[in-house]
NUKE-887498 format. One line per field, with one value per residue (C-alpha): residue number from 1; residue in one letter; x, y, z. Coordinates in steps of 0.5 Angstrom, whole numbers, plus 500, padded with zeros to 3 digits. Example, Ala and Ser with C-alpha at 12.3 -4.5 7.8 and 13.67 -1.06 7.14 Angstrom:
resi = 1,2
resn = A,S
x = 525,527
y = 491,498
z = 516,514
//
This chain:
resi = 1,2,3,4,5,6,7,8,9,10,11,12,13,14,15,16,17,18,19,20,21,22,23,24,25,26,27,28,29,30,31,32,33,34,35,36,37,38,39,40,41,42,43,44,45,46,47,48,49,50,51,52,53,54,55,56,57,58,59,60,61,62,63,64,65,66,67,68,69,70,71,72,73,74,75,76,77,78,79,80,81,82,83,84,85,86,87,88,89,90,91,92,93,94,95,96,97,98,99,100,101,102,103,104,105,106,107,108,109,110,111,112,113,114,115,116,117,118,119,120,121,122,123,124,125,126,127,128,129,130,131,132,133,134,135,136,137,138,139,140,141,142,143,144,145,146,147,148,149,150,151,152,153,154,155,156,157,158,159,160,161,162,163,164,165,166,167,168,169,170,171,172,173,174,175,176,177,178,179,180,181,182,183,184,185,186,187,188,189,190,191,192,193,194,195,196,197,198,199,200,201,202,203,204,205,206,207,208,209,210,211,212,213,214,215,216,217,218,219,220,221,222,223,224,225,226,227,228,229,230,231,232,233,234,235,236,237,238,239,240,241,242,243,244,245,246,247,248,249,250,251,252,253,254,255,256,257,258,259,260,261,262,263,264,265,266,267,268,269,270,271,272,273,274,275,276,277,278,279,280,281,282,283,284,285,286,287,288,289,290,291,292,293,294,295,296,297,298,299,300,301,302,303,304,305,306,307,308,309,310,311,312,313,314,315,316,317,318,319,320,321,322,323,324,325,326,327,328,329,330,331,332,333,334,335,336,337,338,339,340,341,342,343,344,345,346,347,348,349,350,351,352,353,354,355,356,357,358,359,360,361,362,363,364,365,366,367,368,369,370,371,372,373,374,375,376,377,378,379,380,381,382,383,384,385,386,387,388,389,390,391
resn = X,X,X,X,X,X,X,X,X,X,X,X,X,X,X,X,X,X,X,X,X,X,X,X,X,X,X,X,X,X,X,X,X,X,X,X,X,X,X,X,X,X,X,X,X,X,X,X,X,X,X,X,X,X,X,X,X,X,X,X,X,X,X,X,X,X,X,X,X,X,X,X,X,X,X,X,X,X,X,X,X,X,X,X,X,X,X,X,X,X,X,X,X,X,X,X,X,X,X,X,X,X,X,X,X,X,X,X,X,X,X,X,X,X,X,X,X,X,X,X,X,X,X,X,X,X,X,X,X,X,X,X,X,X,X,X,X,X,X,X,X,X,X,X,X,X,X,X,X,X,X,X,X,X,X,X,X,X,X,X,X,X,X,X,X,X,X,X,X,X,X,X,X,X,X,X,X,X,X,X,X,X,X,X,X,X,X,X,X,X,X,X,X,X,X,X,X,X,X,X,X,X,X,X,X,X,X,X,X,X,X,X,X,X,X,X,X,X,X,X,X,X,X,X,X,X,X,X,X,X,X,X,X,X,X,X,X,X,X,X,X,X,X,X,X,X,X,X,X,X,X,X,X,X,X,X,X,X,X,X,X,X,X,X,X,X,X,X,X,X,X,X,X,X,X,X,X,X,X,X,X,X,X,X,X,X,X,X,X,X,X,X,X,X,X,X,X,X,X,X,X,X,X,X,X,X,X,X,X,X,X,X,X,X,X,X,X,X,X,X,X,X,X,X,X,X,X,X,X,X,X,X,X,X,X,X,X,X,X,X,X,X,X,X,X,X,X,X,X,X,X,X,X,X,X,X,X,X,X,X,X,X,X,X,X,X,X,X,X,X,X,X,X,X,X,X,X,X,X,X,X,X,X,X,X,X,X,X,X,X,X
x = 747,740,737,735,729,724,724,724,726,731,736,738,742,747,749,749,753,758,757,759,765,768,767,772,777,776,777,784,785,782,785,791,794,796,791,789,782,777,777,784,784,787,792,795,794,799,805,807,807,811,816,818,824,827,825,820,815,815,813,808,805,804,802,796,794,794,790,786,785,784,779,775,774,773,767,764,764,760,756,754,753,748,744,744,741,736,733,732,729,725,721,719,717,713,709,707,701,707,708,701,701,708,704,699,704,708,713,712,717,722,722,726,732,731,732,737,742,741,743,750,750,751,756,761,760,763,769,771,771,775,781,781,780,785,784,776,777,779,771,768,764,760,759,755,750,749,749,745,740,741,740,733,731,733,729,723,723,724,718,714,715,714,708,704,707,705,698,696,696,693,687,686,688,692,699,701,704,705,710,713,717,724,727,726,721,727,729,725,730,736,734,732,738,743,739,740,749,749,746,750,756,757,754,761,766,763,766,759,754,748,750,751,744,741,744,743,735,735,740,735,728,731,734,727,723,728,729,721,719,725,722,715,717,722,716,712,718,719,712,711,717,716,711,710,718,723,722,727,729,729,734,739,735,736,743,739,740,748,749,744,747,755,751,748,756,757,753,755,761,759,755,761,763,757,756,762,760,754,753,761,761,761,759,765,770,769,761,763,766,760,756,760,762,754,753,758,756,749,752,756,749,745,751,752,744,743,750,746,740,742,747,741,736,741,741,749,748,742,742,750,753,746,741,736,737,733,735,735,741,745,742,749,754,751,753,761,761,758,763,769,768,765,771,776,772,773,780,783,779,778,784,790,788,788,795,793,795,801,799,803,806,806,800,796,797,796,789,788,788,781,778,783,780,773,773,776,771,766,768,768,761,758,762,759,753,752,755,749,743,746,748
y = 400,398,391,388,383,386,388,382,382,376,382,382,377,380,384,377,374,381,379,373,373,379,372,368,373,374,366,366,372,368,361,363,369,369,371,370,373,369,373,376,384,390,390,382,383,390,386,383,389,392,386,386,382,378,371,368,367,375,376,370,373,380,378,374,379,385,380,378,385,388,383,385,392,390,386,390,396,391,389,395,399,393,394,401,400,395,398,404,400,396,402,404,397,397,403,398,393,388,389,387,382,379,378,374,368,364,369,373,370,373,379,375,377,384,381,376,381,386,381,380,388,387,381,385,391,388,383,391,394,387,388,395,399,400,398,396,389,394,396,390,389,396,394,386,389,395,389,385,390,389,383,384,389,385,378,382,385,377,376,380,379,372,373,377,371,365,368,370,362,359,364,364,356,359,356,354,347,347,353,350,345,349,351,359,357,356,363,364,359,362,369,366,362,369,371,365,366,373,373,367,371,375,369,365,371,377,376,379,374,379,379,372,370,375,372,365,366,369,364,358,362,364,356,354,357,356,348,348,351,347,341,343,346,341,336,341,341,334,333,338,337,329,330,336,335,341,348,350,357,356,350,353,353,346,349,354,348,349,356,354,348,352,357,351,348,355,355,349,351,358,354,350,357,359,352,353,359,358,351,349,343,344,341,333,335,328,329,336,332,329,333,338,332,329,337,337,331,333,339,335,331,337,340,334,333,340,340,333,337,343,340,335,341,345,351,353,353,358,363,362,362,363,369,368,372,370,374,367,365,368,362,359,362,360,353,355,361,356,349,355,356,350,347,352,351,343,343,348,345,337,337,342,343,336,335,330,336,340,347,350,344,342,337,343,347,342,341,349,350,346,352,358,355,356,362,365,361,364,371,369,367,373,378,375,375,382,384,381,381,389,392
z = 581,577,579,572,575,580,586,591,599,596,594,601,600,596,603,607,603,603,610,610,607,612,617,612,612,620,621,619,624,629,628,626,630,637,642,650,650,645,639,635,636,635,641,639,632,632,636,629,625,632,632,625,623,617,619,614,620,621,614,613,619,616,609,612,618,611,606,611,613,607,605,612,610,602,604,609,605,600,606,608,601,598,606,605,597,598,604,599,595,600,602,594,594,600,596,591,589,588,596,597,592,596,603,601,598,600,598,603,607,604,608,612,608,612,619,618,614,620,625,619,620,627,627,622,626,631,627,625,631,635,628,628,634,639,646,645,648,654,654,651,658,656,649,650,653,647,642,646,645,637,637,641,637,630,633,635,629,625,629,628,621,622,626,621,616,620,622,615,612,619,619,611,609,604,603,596,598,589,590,597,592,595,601,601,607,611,610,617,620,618,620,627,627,626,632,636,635,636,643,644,642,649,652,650,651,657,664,667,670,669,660,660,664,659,653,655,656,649,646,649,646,639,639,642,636,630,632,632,626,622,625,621,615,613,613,609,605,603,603,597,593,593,591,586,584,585,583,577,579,586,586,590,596,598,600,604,610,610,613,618,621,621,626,630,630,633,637,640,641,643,648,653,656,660,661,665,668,671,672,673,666,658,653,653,647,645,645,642,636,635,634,629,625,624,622,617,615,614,610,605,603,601,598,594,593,591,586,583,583,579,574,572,571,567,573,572,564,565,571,572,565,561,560,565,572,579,585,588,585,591,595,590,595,601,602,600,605,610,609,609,616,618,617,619,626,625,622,628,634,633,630,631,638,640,637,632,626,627,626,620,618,610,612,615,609,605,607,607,600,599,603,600,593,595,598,592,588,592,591,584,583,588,583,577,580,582,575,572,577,580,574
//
């Protein structure tokens, strides 16, 4: 692979959303199989392929499990291939003037792609390890504690990246509101975010108070941080772009905040097992439906802001269809990837879980296909743009 723009941190995002899609395919696994634990595994994937029959369940089930499997491993290796590729690249580009250059702009929150993929890397790692290793769920109490120590490691790396980020624009006063007219500044956000779920994952799924209680306090700090600076770099954002107007080539930064909020939905939902663990209470199913409904809500506005924005300024004609190249255009496929799970989370739990829709039935069906559509739009676009921007 050759990238035909310069080198940018922004690459990153050509593993992310890899990533990203390893978690569409694990989502039909996860709500639409069999499982008593939290997640779907091995062990209660397997029976199906070992109770083979001629009923039409029987092949349904194996045909999902197969294309949701393969479309798992296909993804990862992607993920993985273009983290490996950027890291090689990342370390030529620190050798260079453009790297210096980097760190005294706004850009320089880019190098916020580099913990965020990482903390992706971790997640993908163990959907695969969940799928496709026999019995791991027997050992998984062992592991929590070894992937909370990634987290850890990817969060004190975000903020020490961040750290040095932060302190340049207070100590110098020089943060270009002119070039804060998109919403590349929330990159930071969502690198912090991805550490936030992740360490709410074994706090959701483990049986062990002393991980849960590490993975709580962890959980609560990286929440704190994120929900923080969000407050202050949407203000700064509204500020500059009300005022200077929307940057052309990062346009699809306003769907930025879509990913951002399906990790707070799950989050959210991540959090009612240790409520109940430790302080014998949940988050109320109702309040819960609340919640979710206002964030998909939330996304449904940006995503449409963002498409009225691009469509008026021609972006689609120039950087997807057209000649021009900008890494930034990744940022195309996070809002796609985001509303795909965040429904699937919607659609299951407030939905076929409270009886009001009737799982596998036609109607259920029915609305799947709007989801199936978009993810393979989105495996689309992504092929297309890594044929142009990764030749």
């Amino acid at each position: 692979m050759k990238i035909q723009t310069p080198y940018t941190p922004v690459y990153f995002l050509s593993s992310l959303w890899a990533g990203w899609l390893v978690v569409t395919f694990f989502m039909y696994l996860m709500f639409m199989t069999k499982h008593s634990g939290p997640i779907p595994t091995y062990d209660t994937l397997i029976p199906y392929f070992n109770n083979l029959n001629t009923d039409g369940s029987s092949i349904f089930f194996i045909s999902l499990i197969t294309i949701a499997c393969v479309g798992m491993i296909y993804f990862a290796v992607k993920h993985y291939q273009f983290l490996i590729f950027n890291l090689i690249h990342y370390i030529e580009f620190k050798r260079t003037k453009e790297f210096e250059k980097l760190k005294t702009t706004n850009a320089e929150v880019s190098l916020m792609t580099i913990p965020l993929t990482l903390a992706m890397s971790i997640n993908v790692a163990f959907m695969l390890g969940a799928v496709f290793v026999p019995k791991l769920w027997t050992v998984v109490e062992y592991l929590f504690p070894a992937a909370l120590l990634g987290f850890l490691a990817v969060g004190i790396y975000a903020l020490k990246i961040f750290g040095e980020y932060f302190t340049r624009i207070i100590l110098k006063w020089d943060f270009d509101f002119v070039e804060n007219n998109n919403l590349s500044q929330m990159l930071s956000i969502f690198a912090f975010a991805m550490v936030w779920v992740g360490f709410a994952a074994p706090a959701a799924m483990s049986n062990n108070t002393i991980t849960i209680a590490l993975a709580m306090v962890w959980t609560i700090f990286f929440i704190t941080i994120a929900v923080f600076f969000a407050i202050i770099k949407v203000v700064l954002w509204f500020k500059s772009i009300l005022r200077h107007g929307i940057a052309e080539e990062s346009s699809p930064t306003l769907w930025i905040m879509i990913p951002i909020l399906t990790v707070i939905c799950i989050s959210f939902v991540r959090q009612k097992h240790w409520l109940h663990t430790w302080f014998d209470s949940q988050l109320e199913a109702g309040s819960l439906f609340v919640i979710t409904t206002v964030i998909i809500s939330i996304q449904l506005i940006f995503g449409f802001i963002g498409y009225k924005v691009m469509r008026a300024n021609k972006y689609f004609v120039n950087y997807l269809n057209g000649d021009k190249k900008s890494p930034t255009s990744y940022a195309l496929i996070c809002p796609w990837v985001a509303i795909f799970v965040s429904a699937f989370f919607f659609l299951h739990l407030w939905f076929v879980k409270t009886g009001i829709l009737l799982k596998f039935s036609p109607l259920y069906f029915l609305l799947l296909l709007p989801l199936v559509y978009i993810q393979i739009k989105t495996i689309m676009v992504l092929a297309k743009l890594n044929s142009k921007l990764l030749k």
